[in-house]
ROTORPA-780634 format. One record per atom (N, C-alpha, C): residue number from 1; residue in three letters; x, y, z. Coordinates in pm, whole numbers. Atoms other than C-alpha are relative to their C-alpha. Layout:
% residues N
- NUM;ALA;X;Y;Z
...
//
This chain:
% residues 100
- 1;UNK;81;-120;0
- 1;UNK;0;0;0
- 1;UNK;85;126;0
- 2;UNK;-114;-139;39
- 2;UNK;321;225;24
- 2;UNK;17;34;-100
- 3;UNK;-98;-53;111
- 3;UNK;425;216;-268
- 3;UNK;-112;53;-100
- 4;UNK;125;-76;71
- 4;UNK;74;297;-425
- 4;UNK;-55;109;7
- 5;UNK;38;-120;-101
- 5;UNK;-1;594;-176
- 5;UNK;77;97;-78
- 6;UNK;-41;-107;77
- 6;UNK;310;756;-357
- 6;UNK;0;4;-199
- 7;UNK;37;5;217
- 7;UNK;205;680;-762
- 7;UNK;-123;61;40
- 8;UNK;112;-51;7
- 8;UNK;-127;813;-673
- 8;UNK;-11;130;52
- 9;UNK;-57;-84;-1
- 9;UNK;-1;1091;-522
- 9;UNK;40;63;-124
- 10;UNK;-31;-135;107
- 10;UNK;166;1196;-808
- 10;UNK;-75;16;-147
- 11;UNK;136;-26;102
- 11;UNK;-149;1096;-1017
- 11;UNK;-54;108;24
- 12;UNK;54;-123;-58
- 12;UNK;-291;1332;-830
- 12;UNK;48;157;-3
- 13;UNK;-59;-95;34
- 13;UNK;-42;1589;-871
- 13;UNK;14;81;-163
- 14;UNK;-41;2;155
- 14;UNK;-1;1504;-1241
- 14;UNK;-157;52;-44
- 15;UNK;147;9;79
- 15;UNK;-404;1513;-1280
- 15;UNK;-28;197;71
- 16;UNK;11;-137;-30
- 16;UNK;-424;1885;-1057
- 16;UNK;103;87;-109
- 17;UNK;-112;-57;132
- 17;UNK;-83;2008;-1327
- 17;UNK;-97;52;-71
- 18;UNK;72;-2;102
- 18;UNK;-335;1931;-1615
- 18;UNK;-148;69;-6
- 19;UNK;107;-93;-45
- 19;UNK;-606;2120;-1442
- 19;UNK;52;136;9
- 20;UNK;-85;-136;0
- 20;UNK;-366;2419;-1399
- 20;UNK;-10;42;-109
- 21;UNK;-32;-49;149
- 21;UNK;-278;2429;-1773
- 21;UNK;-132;-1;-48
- 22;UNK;72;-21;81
- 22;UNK;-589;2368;-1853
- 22;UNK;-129;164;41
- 23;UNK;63;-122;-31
- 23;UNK;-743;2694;-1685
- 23;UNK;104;126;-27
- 24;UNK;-110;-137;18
- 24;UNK;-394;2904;-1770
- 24;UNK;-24;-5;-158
- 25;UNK;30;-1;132
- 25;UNK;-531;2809;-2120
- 25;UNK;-114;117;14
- 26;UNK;153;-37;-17
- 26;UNK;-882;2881;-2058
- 26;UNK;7;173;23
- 27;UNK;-8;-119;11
- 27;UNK;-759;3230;-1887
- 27;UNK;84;62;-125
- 28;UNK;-83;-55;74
- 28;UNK;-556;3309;-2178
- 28;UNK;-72;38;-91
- 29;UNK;98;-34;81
- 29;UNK;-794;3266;-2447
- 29;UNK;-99;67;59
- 30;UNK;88;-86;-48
- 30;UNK;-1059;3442;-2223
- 30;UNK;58;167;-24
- 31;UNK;-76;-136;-20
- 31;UNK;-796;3739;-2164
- 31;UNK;13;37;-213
- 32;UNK;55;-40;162
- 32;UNK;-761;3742;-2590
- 32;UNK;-112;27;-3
- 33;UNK;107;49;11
- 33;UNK;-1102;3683;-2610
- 33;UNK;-41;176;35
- 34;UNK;-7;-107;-5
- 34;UNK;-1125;4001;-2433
- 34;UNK;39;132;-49
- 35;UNK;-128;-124;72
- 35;UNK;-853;4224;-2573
- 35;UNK;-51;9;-125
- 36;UNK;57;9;132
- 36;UNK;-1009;4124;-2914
- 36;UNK;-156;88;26
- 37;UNK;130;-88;57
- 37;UNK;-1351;4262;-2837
- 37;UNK;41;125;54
- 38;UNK;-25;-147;-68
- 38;UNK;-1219;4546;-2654
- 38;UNK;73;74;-138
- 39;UNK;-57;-29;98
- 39;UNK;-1037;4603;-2961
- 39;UNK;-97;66;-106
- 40;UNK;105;-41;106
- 40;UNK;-1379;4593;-3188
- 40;UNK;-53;119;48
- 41;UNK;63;-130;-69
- 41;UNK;-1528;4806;-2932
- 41;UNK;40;128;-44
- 42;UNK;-67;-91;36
- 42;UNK;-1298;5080;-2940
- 42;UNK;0;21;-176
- 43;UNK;-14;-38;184
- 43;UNK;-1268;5062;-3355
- 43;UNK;-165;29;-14
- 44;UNK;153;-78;25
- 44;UNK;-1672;5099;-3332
- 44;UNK;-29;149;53
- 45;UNK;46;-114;-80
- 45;UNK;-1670;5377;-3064
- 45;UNK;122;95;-131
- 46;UNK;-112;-74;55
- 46;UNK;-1377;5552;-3304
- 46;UNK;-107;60;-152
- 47;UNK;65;-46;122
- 47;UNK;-1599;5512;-3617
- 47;UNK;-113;90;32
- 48;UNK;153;-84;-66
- 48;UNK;-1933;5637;-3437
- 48;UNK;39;151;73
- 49;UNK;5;-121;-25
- 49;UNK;-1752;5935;-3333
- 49;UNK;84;85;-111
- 50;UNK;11;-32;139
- 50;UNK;-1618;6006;-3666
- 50;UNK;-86;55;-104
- 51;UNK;113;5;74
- 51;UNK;-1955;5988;-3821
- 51;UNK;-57;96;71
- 52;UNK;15;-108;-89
- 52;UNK;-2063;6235;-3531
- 52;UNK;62;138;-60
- 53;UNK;-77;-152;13
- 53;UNK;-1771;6514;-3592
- 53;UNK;-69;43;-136
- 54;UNK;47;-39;127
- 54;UNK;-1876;6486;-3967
- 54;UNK;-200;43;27
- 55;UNK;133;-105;18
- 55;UNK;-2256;6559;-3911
- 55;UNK;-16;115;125
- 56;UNK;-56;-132;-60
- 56;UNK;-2153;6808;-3672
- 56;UNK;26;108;-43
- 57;UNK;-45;-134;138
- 57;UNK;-1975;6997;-3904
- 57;UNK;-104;38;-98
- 58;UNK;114;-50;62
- 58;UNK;-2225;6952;-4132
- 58;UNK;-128;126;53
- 59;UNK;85;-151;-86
- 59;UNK;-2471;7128;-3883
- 59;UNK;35;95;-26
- 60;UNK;-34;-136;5
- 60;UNK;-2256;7378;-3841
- 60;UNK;-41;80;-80
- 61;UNK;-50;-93;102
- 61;UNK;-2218;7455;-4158
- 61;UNK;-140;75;-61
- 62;UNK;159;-29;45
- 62;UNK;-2577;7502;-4240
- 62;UNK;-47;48;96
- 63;UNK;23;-124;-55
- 63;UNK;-2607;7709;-3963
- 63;UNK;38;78;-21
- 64;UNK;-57;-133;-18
- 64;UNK;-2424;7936;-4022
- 64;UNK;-10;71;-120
- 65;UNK;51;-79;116
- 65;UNK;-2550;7945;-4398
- 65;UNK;-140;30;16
- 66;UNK;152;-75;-44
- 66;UNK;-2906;8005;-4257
- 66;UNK;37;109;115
- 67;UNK;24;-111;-119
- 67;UNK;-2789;8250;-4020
- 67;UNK;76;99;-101
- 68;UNK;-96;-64;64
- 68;UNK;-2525;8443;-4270
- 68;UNK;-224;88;-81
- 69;UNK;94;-75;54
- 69;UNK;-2924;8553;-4483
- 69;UNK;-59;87;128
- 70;UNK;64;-89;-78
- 70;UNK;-3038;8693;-4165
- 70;UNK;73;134;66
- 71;UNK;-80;-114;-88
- 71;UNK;-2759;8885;-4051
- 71;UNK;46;72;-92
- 72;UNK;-27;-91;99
- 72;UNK;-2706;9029;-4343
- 72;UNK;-145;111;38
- 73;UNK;114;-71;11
- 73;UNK;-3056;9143;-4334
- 73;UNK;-17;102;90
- 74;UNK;2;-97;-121
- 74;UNK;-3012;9291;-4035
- 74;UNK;61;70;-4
- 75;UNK;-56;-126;2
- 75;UNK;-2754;9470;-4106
- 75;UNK;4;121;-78
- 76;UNK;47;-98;85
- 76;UNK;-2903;9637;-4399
- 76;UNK;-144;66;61
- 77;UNK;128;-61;-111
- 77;UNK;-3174;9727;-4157
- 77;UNK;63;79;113
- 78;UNK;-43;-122;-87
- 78;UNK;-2938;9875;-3925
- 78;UNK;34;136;-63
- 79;UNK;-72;-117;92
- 79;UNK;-2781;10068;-4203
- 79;UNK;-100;80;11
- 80;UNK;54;-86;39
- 80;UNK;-3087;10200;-4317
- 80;UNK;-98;54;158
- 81;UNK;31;-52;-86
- 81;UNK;-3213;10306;-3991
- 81;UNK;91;76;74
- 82;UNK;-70;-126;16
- 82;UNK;-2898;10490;-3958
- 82;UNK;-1;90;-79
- 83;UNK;20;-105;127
- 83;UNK;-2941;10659;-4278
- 83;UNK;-133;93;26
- 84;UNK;157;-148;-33
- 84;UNK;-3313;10808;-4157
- 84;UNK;38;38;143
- 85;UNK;16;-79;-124
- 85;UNK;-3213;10905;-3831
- 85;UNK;26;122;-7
- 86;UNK;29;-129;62
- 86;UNK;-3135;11256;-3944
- 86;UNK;-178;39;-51
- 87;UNK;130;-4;26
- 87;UNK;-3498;11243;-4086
- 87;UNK;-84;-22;114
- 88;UNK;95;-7;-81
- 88;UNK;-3706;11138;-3821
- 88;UNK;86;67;120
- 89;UNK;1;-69;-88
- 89;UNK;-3496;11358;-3590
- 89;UNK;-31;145;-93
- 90;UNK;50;-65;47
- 90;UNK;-3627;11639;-3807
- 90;UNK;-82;3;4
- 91;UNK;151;40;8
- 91;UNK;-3943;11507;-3817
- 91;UNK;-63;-17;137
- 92;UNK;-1;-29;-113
- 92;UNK;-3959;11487;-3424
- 92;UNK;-11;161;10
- 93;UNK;-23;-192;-35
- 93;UNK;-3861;11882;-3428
- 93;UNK;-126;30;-68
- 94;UNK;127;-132;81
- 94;UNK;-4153;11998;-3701
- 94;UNK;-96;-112;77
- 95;UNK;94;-26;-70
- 95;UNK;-4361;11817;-3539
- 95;UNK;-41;-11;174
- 96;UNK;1;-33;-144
- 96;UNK;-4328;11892;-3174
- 96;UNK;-4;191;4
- 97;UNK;51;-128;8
- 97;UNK;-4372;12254;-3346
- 97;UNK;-98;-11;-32
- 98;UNK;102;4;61
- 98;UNK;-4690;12213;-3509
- 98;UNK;-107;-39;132
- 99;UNK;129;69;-176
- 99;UNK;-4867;12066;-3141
- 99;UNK;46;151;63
- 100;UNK;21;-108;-105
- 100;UNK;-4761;12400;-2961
- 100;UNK;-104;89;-10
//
């Protein structure tokens, strides 16, 4: 029975080994397994904010060509309400004479 106690023993040793390797496998390919989707991940989150900056810009840009007709407009509306202010401050004076 001695001499069986130590072969089974190192069955036992030999059979826990093959349980080792076989989970330093298992974590290995898990840990790839990982790194690989973390990999896709990131190349999706990269494209999806790509596709973002570009209709971003786009926005922009079409804001600022719907805002460029208005501010023009406005400013030919400031103009010309600088251009009559001489006039209706004339037009204030005759008639703030005409009520006395």
């Amino acid at each position: 029975m001695r001499v069986r106690e130590p072969e089974s023993v190192h069955e036992h040793i030999d059979a826990l080994q093959q349980q080792v390797s076989e989970l330093k496998k298992s974590v290995d390919q898990t840990r790839r397994e990982t790194t690989q989707q973390l990999t896709a991940r990131l190349e999706q989150v990269r494209a999806l904010r790509s596709h973002i900056e570009a209709a971003t810009d786009d926005a922009v840009q079409a804001a600022d060509q719907s805002q460029n007709p208005w501010q023009a407009m406005r400013a030919d509306l400031a103009a010309k309400m600088r251009d009559l202010r001489p006039y209706r401050a004339k037009a204030g004076r005759s008639q703030g004479r005409c009520r006395r």
